[in-house]
C-alpha positions in Angstrom: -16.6 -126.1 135.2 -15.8 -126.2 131.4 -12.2 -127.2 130.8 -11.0 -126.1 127.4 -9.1 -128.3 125.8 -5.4 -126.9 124.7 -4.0 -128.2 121.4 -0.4 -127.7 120.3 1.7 -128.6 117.8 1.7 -131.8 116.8 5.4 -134.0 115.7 4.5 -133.5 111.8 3.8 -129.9 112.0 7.4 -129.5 113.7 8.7 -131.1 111.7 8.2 -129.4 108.7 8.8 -126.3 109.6 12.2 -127.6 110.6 12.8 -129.2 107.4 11.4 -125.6 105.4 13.9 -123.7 107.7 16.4 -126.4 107.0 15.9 -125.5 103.1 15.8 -121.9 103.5 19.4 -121.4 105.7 20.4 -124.1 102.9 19.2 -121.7 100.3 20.5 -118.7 101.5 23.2 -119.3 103.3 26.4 -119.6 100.9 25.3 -115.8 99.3 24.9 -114.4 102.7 28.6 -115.7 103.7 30.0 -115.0 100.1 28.9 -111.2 100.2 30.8 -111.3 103.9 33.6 -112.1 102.1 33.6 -109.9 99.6 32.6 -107.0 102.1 36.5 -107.8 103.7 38.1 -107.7 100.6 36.9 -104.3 99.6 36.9 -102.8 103.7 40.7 -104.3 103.0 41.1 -102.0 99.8 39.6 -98.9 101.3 42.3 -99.8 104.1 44.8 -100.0 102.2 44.0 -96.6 99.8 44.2 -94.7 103.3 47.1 -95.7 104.5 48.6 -95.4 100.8 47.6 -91.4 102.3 48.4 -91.3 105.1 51.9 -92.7 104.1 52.4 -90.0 101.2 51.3 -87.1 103.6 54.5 -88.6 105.9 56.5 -88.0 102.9 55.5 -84.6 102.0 56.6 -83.5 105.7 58.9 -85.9 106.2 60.7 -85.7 102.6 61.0 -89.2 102.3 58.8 -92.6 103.0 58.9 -94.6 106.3 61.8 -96.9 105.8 61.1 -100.7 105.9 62.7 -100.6 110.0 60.0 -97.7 110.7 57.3 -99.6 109.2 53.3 -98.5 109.5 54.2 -97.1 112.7 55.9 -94.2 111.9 52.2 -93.5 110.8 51.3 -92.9 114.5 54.7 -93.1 116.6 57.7 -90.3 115.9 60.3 -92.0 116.7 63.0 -89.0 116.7 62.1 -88.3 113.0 62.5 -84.5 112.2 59.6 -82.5 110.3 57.2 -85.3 111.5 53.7 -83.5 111.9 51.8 -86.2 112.7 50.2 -88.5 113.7 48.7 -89.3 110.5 46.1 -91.5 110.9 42.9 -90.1 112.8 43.2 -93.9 114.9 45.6 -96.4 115.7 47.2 -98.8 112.8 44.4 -100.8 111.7 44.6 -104.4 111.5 43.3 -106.1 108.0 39.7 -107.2 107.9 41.1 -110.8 108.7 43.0 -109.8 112.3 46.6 -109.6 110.9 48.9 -106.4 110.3 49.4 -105.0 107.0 52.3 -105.5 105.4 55.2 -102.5 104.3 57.6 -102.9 102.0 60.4 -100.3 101.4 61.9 -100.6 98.4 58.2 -101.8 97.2 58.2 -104.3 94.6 55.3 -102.7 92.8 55.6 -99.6 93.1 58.1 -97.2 95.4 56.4 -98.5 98.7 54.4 -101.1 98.9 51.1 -101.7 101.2 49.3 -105.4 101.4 47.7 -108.0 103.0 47.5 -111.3 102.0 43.8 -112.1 102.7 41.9 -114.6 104.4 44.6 -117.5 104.0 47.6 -115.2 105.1 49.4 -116.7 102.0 50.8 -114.7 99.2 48.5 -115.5 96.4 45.3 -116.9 96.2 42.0 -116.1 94.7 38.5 -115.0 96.3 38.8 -114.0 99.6 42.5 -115.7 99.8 43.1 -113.2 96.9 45.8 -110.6 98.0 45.4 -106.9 98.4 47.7 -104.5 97.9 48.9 -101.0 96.9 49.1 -101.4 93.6 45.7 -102.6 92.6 
């Protein structure tokens, strides 16, 4: 009997197609993470812009914004507040693209409430995806 002989790869073929793959996650990898970033900035903004919403639909009822104590939650939670018809977000408080809480401010410094997050560094300030977002953009 015939035995066929088997060939594989040899080292030099492996080889570079580990150094074209090499190139290629070289090449492409810093746009694919910089649009990631990006993506959480504006995911951050849409967040923001609804719960800019949801907190003027509290005031509507309510006749007045959550006060700094109440926070975001008053969003979700009556706490003994009269005319509150809510809750007013369709889900519980969101977290910022980055894990962390949004930030309320009452008196805002930017406007008469004030909704942020300070980005990926959790830093006021920054630029890129350390850039802050808030309210009033």
């Amino acid at each position: 009997m015939k035995q066929r002989k088997q060939r594989g790869f040899s080292l030099l073929e492996m080889l570079m197609v580990m150094v074209i793959l090499g190139l290629l996650g070289f090449l492409a990898g810093p746009k694919l993470f910089g649009s990631q970033g990006k993506a959480k900035q504006k995911t951050a903004k849409i967040q923001v812009e609804r719960l800019m919403m949801a907190v003027e639909a509290f005031r509507l009822d309510v006749g007045r914004y959550p006060t700094q104590q109440e926070g975001l939650t008053a969003l979700v939670i009556n706490s003994g507040i009269e005319k509150w018809k809510g809750p007013y977000l369709k889900r519980a408080l969101p977290n910022d693209p980055w894990g962390n809480p949004y930030k309320y401010r009452n008196p805002g410094v930017h406007g008469v409430v004030d909704i942020y997050s300070y980005g990926q560094d959790k830093q006021s300030g920054g630029i890129k995806e350390n850039a802050d977002i808030g309210s009033w953009e």
